[in-house]
C-alpha positions as CSV (number, residue, x, y, z in Angstrom):
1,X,10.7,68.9,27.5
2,X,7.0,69.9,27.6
3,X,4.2,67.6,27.9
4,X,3.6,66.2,24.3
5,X,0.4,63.9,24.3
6,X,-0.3,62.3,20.5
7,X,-3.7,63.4,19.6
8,X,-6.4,60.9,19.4
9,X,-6.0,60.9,15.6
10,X,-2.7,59.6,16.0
11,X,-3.9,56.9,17.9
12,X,-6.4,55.7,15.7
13,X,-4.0,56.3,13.1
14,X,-2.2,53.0,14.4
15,X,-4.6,51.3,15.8
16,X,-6.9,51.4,12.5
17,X,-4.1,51.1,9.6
18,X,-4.9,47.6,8.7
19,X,-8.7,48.1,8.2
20,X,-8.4,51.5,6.4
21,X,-10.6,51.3,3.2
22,X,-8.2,53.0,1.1
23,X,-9.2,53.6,-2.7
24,X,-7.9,51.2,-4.9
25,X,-9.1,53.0,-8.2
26,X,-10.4,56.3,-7.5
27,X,-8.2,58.1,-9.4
28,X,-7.4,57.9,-12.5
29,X,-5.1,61.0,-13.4
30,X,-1.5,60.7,-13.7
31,X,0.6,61.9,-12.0
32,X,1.8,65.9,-12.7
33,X,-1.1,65.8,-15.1
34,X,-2.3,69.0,-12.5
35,X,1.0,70.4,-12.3
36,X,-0.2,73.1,-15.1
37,X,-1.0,75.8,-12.5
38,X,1.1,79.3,-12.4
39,X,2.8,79.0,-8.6
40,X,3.5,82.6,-8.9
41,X,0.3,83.5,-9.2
42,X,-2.4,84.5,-6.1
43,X,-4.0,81.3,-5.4
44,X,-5.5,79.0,-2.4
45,X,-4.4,75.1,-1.4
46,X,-6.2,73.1,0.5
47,X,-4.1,71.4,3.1
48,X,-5.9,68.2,5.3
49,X,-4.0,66.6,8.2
50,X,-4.9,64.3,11.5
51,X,-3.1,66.2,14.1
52,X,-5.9,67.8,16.4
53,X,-4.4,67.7,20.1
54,X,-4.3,71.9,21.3
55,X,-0.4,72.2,20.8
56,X,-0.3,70.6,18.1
57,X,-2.7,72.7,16.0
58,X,-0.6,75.6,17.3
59,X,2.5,73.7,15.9
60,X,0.8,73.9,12.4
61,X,-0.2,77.1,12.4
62,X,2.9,78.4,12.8
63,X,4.5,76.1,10.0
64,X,2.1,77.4,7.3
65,X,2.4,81.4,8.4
66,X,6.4,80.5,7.7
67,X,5.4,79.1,4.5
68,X,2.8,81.7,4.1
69,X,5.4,84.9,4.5
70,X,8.0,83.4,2.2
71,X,5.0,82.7,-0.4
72,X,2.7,85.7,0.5
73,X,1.0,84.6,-3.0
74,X,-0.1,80.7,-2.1
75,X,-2.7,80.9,0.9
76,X,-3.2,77.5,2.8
77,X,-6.9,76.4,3.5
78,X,-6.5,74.2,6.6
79,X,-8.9,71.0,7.6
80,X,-7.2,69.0,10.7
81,X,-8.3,65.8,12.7
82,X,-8.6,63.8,9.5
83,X,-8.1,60.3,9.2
84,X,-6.7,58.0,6.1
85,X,-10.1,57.2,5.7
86,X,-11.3,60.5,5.5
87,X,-8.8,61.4,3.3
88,X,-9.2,58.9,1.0
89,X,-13.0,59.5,0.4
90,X,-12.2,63.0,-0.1
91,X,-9.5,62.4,-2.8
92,X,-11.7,59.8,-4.3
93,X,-14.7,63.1,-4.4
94,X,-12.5,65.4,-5.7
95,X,-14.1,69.1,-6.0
96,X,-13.1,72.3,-4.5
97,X,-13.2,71.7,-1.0
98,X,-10.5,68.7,-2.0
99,X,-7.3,68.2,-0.5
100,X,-4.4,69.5,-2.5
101,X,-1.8,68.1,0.0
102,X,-2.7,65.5,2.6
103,X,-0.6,64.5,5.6
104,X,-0.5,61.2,7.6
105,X,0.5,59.3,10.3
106,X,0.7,56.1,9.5
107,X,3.2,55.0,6.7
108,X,1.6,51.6,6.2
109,X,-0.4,53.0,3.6
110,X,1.9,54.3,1.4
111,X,1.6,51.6,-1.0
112,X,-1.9,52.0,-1.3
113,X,-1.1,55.7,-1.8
114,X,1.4,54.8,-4.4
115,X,-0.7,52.0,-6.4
116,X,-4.0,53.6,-6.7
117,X,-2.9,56.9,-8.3
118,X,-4.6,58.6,-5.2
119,X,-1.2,60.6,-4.5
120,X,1.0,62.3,-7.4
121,X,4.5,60.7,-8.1
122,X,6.6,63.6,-6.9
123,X,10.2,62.5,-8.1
124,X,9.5,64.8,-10.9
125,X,9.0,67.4,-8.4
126,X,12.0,66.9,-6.8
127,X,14.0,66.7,-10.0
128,X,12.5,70.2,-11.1
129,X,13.8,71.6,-7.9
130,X,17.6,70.3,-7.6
131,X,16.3,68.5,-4.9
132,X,17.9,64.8,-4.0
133,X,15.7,63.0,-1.9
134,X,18.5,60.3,-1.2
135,X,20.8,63.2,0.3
136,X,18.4,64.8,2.0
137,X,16.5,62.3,4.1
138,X,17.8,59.8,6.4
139,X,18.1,56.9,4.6
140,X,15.2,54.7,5.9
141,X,12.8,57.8,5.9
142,X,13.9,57.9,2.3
143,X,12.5,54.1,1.6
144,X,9.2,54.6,3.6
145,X,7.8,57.0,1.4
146,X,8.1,54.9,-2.0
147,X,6.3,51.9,-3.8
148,X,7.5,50.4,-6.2
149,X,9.9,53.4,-7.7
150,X,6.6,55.4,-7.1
151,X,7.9,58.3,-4.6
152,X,3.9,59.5,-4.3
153,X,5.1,60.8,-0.5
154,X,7.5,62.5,1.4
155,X,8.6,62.6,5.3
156,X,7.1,65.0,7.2
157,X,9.2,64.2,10.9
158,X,9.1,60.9,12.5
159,X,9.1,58.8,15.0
160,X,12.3,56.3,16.4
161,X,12.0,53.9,18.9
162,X,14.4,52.9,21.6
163,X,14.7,51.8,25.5
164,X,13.8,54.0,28.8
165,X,15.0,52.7,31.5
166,X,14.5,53.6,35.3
167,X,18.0,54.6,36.9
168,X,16.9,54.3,40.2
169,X,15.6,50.5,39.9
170,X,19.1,50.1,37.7
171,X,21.2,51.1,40.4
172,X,19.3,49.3,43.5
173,X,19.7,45.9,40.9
174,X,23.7,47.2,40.7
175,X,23.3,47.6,36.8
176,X,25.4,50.0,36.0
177,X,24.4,51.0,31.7
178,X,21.6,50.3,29.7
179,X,21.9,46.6,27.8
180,X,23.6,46.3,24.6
181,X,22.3,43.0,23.2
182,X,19.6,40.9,24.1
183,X,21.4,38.7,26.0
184,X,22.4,41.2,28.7
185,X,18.4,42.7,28.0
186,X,17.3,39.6,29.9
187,X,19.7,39.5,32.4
188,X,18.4,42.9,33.2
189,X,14.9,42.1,33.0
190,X,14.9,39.3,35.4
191,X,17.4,41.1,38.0
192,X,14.8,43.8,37.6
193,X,11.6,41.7,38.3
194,X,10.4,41.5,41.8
195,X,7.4,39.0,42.0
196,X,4.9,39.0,44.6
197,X,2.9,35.8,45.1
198,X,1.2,35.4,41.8
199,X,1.9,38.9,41.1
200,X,4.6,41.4,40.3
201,X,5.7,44.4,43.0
202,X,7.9,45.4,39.8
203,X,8.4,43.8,36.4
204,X,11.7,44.4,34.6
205,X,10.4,44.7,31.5
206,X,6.8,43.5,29.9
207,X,7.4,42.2,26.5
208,X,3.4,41.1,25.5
209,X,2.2,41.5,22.2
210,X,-0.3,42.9,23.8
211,X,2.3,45.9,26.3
212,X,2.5,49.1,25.3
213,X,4.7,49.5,21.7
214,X,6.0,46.0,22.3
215,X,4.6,44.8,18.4
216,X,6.6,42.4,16.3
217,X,7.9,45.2,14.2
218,X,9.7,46.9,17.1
219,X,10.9,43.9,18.3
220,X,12.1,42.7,15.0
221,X,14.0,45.7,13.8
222,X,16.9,45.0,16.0
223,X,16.9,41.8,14.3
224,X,17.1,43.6,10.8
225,X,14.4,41.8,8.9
226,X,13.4,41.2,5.0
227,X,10.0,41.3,5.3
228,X,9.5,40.6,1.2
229,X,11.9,38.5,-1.3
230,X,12.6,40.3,-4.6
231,X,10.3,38.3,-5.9
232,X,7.8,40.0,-4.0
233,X,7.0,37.0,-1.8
234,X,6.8,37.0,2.0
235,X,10.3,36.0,3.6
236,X,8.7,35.8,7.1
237,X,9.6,32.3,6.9
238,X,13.2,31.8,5.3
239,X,14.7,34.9,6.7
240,X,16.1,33.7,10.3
241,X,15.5,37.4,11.7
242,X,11.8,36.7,12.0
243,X,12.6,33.1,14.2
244,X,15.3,34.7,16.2
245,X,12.6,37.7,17.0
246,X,9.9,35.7,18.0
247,X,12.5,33.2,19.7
248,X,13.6,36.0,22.0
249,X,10.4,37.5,22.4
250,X,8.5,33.9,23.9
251,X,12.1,33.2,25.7
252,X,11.3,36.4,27.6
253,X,7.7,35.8,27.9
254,X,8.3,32.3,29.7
255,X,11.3,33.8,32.0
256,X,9.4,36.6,33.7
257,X,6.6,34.4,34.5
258,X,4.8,33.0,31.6
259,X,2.0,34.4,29.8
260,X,-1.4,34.3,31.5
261,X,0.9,36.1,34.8
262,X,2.2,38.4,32.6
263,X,-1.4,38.8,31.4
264,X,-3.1,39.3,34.6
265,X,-0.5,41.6,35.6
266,X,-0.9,43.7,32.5
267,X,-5.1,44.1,33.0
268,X,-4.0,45.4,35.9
269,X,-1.8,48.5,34.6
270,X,-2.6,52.1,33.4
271,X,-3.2,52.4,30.0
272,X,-0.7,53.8,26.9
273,X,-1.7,57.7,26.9
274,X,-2.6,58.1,30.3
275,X,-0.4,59.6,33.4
276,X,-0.7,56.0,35.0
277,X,1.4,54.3,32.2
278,X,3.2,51.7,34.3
279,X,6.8,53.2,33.6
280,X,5.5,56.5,34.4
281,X,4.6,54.8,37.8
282,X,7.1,52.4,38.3
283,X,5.5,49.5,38.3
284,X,8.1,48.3,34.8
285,X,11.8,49.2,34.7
286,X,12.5,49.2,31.2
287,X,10.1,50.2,28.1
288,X,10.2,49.9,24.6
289,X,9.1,53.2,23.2
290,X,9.4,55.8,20.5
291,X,10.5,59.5,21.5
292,X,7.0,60.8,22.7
293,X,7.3,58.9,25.7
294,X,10.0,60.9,27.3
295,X,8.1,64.0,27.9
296,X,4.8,62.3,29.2
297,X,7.4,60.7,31.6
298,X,8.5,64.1,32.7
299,X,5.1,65.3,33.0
300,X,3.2,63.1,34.7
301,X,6.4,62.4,37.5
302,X,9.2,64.9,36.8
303,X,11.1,62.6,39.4
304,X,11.6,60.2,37.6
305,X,15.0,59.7,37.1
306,X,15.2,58.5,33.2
307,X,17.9,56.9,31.4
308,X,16.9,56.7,27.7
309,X,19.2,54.4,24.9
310,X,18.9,52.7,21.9
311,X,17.3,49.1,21.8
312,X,19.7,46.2,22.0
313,X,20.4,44.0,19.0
314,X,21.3,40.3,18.6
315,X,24.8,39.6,20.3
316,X,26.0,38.5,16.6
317,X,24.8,42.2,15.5
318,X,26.8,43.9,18.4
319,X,28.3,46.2,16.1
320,X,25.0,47.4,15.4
321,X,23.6,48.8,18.2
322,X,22.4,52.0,17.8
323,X,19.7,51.3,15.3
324,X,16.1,51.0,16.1
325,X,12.3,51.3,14.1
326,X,11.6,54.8,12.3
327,X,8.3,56.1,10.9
328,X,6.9,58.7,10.9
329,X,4.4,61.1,8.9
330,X,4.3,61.5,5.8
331,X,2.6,64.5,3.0
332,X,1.7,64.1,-0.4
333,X,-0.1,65.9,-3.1
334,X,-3.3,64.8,-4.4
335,X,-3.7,63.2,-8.1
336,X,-7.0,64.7,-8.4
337,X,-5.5,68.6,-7.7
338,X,-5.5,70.6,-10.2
339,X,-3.0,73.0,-8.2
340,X,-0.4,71.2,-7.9
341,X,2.8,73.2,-8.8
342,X,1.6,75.6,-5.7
343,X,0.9,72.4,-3.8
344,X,4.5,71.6,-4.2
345,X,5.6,74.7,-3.2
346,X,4.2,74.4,0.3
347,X,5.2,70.6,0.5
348,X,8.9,70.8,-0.3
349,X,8.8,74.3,2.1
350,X,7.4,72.1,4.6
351,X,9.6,68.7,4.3
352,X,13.0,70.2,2.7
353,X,13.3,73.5,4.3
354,X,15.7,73.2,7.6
355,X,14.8,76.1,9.7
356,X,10.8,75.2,8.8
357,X,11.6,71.4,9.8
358,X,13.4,72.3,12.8
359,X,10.7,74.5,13.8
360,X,7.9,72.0,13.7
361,X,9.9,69.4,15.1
362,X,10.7,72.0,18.4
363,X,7.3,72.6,18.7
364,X,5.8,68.7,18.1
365,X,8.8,67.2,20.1
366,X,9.5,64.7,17.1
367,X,12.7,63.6,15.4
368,X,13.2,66.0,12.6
369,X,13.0,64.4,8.5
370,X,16.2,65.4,7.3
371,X,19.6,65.1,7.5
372,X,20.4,68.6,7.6
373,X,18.1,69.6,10.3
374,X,18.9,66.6,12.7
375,X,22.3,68.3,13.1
376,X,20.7,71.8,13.1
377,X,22.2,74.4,16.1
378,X,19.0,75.6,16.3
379,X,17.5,71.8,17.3
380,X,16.3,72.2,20.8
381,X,15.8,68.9,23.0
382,X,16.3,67.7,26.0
383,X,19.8,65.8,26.0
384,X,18.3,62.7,26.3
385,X,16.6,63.2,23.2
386,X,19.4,63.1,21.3
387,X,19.3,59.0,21.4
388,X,16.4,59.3,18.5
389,X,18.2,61.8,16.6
390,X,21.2,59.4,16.2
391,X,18.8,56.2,15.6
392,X,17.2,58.1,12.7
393,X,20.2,58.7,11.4
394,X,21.7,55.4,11.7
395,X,21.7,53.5,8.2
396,X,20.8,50.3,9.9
397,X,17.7,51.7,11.4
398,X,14.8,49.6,9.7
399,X,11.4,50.0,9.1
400,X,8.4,47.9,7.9
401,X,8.2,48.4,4.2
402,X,5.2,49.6,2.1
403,X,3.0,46.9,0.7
404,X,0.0,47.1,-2.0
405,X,-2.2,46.3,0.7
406,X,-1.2,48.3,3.3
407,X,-0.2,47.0,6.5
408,X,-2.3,43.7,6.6
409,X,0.8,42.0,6.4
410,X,2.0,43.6,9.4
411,X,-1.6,42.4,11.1
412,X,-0.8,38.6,10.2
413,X,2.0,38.7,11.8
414,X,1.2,39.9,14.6
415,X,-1.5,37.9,14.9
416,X,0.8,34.7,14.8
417,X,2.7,36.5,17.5
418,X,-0.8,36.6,20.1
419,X,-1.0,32.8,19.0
420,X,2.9,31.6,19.9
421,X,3.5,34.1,22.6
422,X,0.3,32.3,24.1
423,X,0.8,29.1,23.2
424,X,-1.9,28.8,21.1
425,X,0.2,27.6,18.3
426,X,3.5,25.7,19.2
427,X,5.2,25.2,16.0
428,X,7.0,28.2,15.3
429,X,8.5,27.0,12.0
430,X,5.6,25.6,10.5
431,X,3.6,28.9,11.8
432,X,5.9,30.8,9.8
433,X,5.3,28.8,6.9
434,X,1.5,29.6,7.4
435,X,1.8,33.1,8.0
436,X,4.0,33.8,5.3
437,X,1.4,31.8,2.7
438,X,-1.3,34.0,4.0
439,X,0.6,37.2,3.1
440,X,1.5,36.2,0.0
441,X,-2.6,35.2,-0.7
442,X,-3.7,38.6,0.7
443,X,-1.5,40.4,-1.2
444,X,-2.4,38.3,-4.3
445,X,-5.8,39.2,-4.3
446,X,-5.1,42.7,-3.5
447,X,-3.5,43.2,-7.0
């Protein structure tokens, strides 16, 4: 598999979600109240995405001339290496030079999307088209890009997360398959660690906060969380998943050395993007990490010899394994266009149609958005690869749902992680209890 870097717009995508600025009342038309336009007619759509990286931009080129030749009447005006932020300010503007369809990373903001009336409900769209979105997208794809019955977005590929593991290091420690369930994950990650004085000359596994992809929504998706009650109240502190995912997660933390050696260790290693990444080099056995990682393994050492499988789950949830975290991008069509019949022309071409999904997903190296075209013959992957495909199609495959407030939730829980994993706070009950009271209060006075 080629090299496939995420641009630096990707990045900042999730590094940035909770402290996007998104509109919460810049638009005020309803939804399909632009869908008056003629999409027969000749006419131009403005289309605005993040991706920016060389081969990416390629990648999208060649997905809009395939929409372009089947529609030789609906031209596509591209502006790429734009953020949610940008975005938004532009859809709150309006004008011309406006978005008609937007695409982005992060799927933490589709509640925002949804509530503000920045994005058009498209379930119309899809009911004017014979289209079912519930048979068409893998089931948790499906949930991701909807609030509250509002469907204002649609998947455009995504991401899964699983486990890489280093087969060499597995067969020195006589390990013979990748861990099922967390109990045999630890096993593996202490047979795996090789200290050295205060130090590590190899660390099994590094399961920080603060590692690379090793957030409490990875981690907890294994655990198959409810994140909100139906009354729309946090459940981070009556649902057991979230104590039996933090449980785990400081019981590893302690076992392979404690926190502030883990810590030191960590300064130590190469960062998330770059060629040094410490699975790249060796210097961790196993990592947590979504598809991308397999080809920058491959390119930075095309020795390595990678095993690649799904996360484990809870030994109660053995049955299970095989699911993992999806999300992914998402596209959407501006409230505020008055285009928007052409607009959804070119966004169920790029989301529905299988060859056109297949073909972005060759050329991006992601997991294709719908069901059809994850069992496409004309899929091409490395065989390894295949572990995402099947993960995104697993029905117990989880993700972090949307919220009206984006992903702050996601940020105060995470935040309670740094402060337990550290020992900063000691009570994990009664930290739960707190963290789930400031969710509900943020999201309160985000209504």
């Amino acid at each position: 598999m080629p090299e496939v870097i995420p641009s630096a717009a990707r990045k900042a995508a999730f590094a940035a979600v909770a402290s996007l600025a998104l509109l919460t009342t810049a638009c005020t038309g309803q939804s399909g109240s632009g869908a008056t336009d003629d999409a027969s007619k000749d006419t131009t759509i403005n289309f605005w995405h993040a991706w920016s990286a060389p081969n990416e931009v390629k990648a999208v080129s060649t997905l809009i001339a395939g929409f372009e030749k089947a529609h030789p009447n609906i031209h596509v005006n591209v502006v790429g290496n734009m953020t949610d932020d940008k975005i938004n300010q532009a859809l709150r503007s309006g004008g011309d030079r406006a978005p008609d369809v937007i695409s982005s990373f992060t799927t933490n903001n589709v509640g925002k999307f949804c509530s503000s009336g920045a994005l058009v409900d498209l379930n119309p769209f899809f009911k004017k088209s014979g289209i079912d979105p519930a048979a068409t997208f893998p089931k948790t794809m499906n949930e991701y890009t909807q609030f509250d019955g509002d469907r204002c977005t649609v998947p455009l590929l995504g991401d899964a997360y699983g486990l890489y593991y280093n087969k060499a290091e597995f067969r020195k420690a006589g390990i013979t398959s990748p861990p099922k369930t967390w109990s045999e994950f630890e096993a593996d990650a202490k047979k795996l660690t090789i200290p050295d004085g205060d130090s590590y000359k190899q660390l099994g596994f590094m399961p920080d906060y603060h590692g690379w992809e090793t957030t409490t929504e990875h981690y907890f998706a294994q655990f198959s969380p409810t994140y909100f009650a139906k009354d729309g109240k946090s459940d981070v502190a009556k649902d057991p998943a979230f104590e039996q995912g933090f449980s785990l997660q400081k019981r590893l933390v302690d076992e392979l050395g404690g926190f502030q050696k883990l810590e030191k260790y960590r300064s130590t290693l190469g960062d998330e993007w770059g060629t040094k990444h410490p699975f790249h080099t060796g210097q961790v056995a196993m990592q947590l990490d979504g598809e991308w990682r397999l080809g920058m393994a491959l390119a930075a050492q095309p020795k390595l010899d990678i095993g690649v499988a799904p996360l484990p789950v809870p030994d109660d949830q053995a049955a299970q394994y095989g699911k993992g975290y999806i999300t992914g991008t998402i596209a959407g069509i501006a409230a505020s266009s008055h285009k928007q019949n052409a607009a959804w022309e070119f966004v169920k071409y790029i989301t529905t149609d299988t060859d056109a999904v297949v073909g972005f997903s060759n050329d991006l190296h992601n997991v294709p958005s719908t069901l059809a075209a994850l069992k496409s013959p004309k899929l091409k992957y490395d065989p390894r690869f295949k572990t995402f495909l099947d993960i995104a199609a697993d029905p117990n495959s989880t993700t972090s749902p949307a919220s009206i407030n984006g992903g702050q939730y996601l940020v105060t829980i995470q935040q309670f992680g740094y402060d337990y994993e550290s020992g900063k706070a000691t009570g994990l009950k009664a930290g739960l209890r707190k963290t789930a009271a400031q969710i509900d209060t943020d999201i309160a006075q985000a209504k």
